[in-house]
C-alpha positions in Angstrom: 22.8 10.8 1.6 21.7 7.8 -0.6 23.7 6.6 -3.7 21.8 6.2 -7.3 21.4 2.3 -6.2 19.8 3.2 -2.9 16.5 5.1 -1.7 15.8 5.4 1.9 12.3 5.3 3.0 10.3 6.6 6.1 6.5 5.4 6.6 4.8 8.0 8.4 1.6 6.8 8.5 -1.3 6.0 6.0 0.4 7.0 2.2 2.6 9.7 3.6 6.0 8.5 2.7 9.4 10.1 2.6 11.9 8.8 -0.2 15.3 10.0 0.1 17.9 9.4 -3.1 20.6 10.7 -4.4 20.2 13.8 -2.4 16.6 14.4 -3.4 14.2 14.5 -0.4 10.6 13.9 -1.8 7.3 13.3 0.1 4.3 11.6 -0.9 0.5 12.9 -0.1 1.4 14.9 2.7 -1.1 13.3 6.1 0.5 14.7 9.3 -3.7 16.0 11.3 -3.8 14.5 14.4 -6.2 11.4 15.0 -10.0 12.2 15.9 -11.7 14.3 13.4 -13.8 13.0 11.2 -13.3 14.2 6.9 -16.4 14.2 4.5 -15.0 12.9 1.1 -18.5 13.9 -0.4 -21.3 12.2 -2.1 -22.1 10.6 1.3 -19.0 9.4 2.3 -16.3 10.2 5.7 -14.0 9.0 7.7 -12.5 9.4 10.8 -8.2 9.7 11.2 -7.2 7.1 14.1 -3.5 6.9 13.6 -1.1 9.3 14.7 1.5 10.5 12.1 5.0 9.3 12.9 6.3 12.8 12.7 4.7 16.2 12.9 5.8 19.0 9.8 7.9 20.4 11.7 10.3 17.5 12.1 10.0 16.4 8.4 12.5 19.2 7.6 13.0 20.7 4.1 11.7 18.9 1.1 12.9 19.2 -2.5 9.7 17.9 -3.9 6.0 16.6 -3.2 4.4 14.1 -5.2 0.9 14.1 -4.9 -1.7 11.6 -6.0 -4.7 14.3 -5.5 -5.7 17.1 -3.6 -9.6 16.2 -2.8 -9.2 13.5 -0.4 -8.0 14.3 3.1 -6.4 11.0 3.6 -4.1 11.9 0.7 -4.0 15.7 1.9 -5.3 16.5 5.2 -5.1 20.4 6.5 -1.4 20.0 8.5 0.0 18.5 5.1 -1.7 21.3 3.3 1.0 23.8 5.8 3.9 21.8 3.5 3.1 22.9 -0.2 4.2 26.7 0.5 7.8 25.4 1.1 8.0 23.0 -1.8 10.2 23.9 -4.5 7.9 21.8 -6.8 4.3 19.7 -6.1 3.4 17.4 -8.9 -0.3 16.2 -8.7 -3.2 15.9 -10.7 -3.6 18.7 -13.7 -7.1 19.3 -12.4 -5.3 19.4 -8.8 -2.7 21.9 -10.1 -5.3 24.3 -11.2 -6.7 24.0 -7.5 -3.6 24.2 -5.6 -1.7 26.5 -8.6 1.6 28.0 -7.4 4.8 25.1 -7.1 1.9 22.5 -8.4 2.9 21.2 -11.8 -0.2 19.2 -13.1 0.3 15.6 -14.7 -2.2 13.1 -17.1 -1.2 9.5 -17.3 1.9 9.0 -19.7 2.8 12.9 -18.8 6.7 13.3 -17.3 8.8 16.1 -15.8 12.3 15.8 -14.4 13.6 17.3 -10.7 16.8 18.8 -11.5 19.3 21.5 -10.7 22.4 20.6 -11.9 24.5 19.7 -8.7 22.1 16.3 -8.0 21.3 13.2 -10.3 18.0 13.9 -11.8 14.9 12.1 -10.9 12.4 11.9 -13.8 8.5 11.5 -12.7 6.2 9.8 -15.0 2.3 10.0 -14.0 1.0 6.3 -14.4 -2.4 5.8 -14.2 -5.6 5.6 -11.4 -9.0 4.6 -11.0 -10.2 5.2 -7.9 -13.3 3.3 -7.6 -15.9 1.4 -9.8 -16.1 2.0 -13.7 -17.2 5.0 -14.8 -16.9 7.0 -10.9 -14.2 8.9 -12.0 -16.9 12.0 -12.6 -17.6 11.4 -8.7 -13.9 10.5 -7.0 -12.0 13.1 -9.5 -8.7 12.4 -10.8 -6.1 10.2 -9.4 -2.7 9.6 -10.6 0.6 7.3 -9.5 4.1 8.0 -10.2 7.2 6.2 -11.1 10.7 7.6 -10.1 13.6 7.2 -12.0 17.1 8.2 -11.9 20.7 7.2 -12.9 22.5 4.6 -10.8 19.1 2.1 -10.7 19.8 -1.2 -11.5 16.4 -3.2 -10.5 13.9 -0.6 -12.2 11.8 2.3 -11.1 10.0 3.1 -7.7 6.7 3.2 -8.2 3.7 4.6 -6.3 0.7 3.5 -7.5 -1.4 6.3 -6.0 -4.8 5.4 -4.9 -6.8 3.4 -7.4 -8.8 -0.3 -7.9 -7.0 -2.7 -10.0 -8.0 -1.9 -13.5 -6.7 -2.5 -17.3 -4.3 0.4 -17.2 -2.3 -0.6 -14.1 -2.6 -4.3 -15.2 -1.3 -2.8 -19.1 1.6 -0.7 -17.2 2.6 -4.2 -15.0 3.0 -5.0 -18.6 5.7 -2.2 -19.5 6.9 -0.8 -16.4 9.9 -2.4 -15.0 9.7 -1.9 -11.3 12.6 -2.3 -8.6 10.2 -0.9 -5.8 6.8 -0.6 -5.0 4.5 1.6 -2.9 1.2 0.0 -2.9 -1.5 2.0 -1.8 -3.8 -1.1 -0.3 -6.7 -0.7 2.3 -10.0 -2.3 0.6 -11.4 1.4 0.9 -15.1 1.5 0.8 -17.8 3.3 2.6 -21.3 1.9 3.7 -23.1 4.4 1.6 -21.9 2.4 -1.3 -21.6 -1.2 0.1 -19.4 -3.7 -1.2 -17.8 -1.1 -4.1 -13.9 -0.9 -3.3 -12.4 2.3 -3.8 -8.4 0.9 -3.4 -7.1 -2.2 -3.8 -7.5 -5.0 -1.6 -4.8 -7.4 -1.0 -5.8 -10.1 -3.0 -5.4 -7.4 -6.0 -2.3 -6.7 -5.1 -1.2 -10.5 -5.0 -2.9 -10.4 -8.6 -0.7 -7.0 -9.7 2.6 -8.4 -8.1 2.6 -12.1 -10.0 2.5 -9.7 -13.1 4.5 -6.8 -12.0 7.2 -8.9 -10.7 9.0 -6.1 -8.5 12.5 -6.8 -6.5 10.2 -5.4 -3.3 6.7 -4.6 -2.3 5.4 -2.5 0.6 2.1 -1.9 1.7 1.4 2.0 2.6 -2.3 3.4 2.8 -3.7 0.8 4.5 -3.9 1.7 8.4 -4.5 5.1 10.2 -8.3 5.7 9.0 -11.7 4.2 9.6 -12.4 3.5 5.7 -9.3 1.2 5.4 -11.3 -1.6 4.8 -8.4 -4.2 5.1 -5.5 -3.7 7.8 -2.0 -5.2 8.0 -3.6 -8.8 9.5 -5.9 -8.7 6.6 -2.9 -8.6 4.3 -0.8 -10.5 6.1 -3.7 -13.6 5.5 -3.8 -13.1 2.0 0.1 -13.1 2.0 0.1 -16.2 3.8 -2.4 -18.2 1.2 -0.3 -16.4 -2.2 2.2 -18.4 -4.1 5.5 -18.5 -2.7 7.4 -16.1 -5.4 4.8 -13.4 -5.3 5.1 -13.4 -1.4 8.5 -13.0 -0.9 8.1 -9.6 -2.7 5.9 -8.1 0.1 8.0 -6.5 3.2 6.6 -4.1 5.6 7.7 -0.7 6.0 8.5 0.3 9.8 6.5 3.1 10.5 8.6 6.2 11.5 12.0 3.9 11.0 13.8 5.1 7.8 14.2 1.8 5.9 17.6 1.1 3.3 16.4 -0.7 -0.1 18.1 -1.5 -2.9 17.1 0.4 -6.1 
């Protein structure tokens, strides 16, 4: 068990990531299909899983919460992480998401909060921040995204954040601007599709340089950038960019061992 200064987290491949704090075991877009198939995303777009999760749902164990960025896209919710939501007290996604999943789902907008409690643990409050995934004015096509931002007593450098899958855009640059963050789960990856050539549907690296110099976490880690074909931008890609970005923004970026829970300071 982690104390209110310390969350523990296990990488398990593309954004599927397992925070443990204070007693609270929470998981993050669920992603645990085996490599091979092939997804449609719609509108003329797929991609094909190539990673192998770190661990199968079976050895992920009981979960208090999942926090889900949306339902629609099968490298935030593939059909083995789909087997999880029926034995989650509580899902938090998307309100549009909620009405598709319904049950545990609780549905969040941007700005929206609910707080994980039961009286025997410190609570965590989740605040929905907010996503574009893709180009203005695609949010009709690539539905609704949203991140979140944990917080709970005992933190002393600021919230974990998850900044869900989206482009850099005003709102996230407007939230670097009021959030204070500790940690932060950057969903990375360049994604785009041929379909739609040189659009970006996450953030690239270079974005995340830009988000970090005005964020100013204590920590960084990439997630969502290896383990599908779409990914645009791997871990060398990043690492590059790292290597050219000023000094103080690039000591904030660590790497996340995949499958290896990982201590940080919150």
């Amino acid at each position: 068990m982690t104390d209110g200064a310390t969350v523990r987290l296990t990488h398990l491949g593309g954004p599927t990531v397992l925070i443990e704090v204070a007693g609270w075991r929470i998981l993050t877009d669920p992603t645990f299909d085996p490599p091979g198939r092939r997804y449609k995303f719609g509108w003329g777009t797929a991609s094909t899983k190539v990673g192998e999760p770190a661990m199968t749902v079976a050895e992920v164990g009981a979960l208090d919460a999942i926090l889900l960025t949306h339902d629609h896209h099968a490298d935030n919710l593939d059909d083995s992480g789909r087997s999880l939501l029926a034995g989650a007290p509580t899902i938090v996604t998307t309100r549009s998401g909620a009405g598709r999943l319904g049950g545990a789902a609780r549905g969040l907008a941007p700005g929206d909060a609910l707080t994980l409690s039961d009286g025997g643990r410190p609570p965590v409050a989740v605040t929905a921040t907010p996503c574009r995934h893709g180009p203005p004015l695609s949010r009709p096509i690539v539905g609704d995204v949203i991140g979140f931002a944990l917080t709970w007593p005992g933190q002393q450098r600021g919230a974990l954040w998850i900044s869900g899958d989206t482009v850099l855009h005003r709102g996230v640059l407007q939230l670097a601007d009021r959030l204070p963050v500790g940690v932060a789960l950057l969903h990375l990856g360049g994604v785009r599709f041929p379909i739609t050539g040189p659009l970006r549907y996450t953030m690239t690296a270079r974005d995340a340089v830009r988000l970090c110099a005005r964020l100013r976490p204590a920590v960084a880690f990439p997630v969502h950038y290896e383990g599908w074909s779409h990914f645009a931008e791997g871990r060398s890609a990043i690492e590059r960019c790292l290597a050219t970005a000023p000094v103080e923004v690039r000591d904030v970026f660590q790497w996340l061992p995949i499958g290896t829970p990982l201590a940080v300071g919150a």
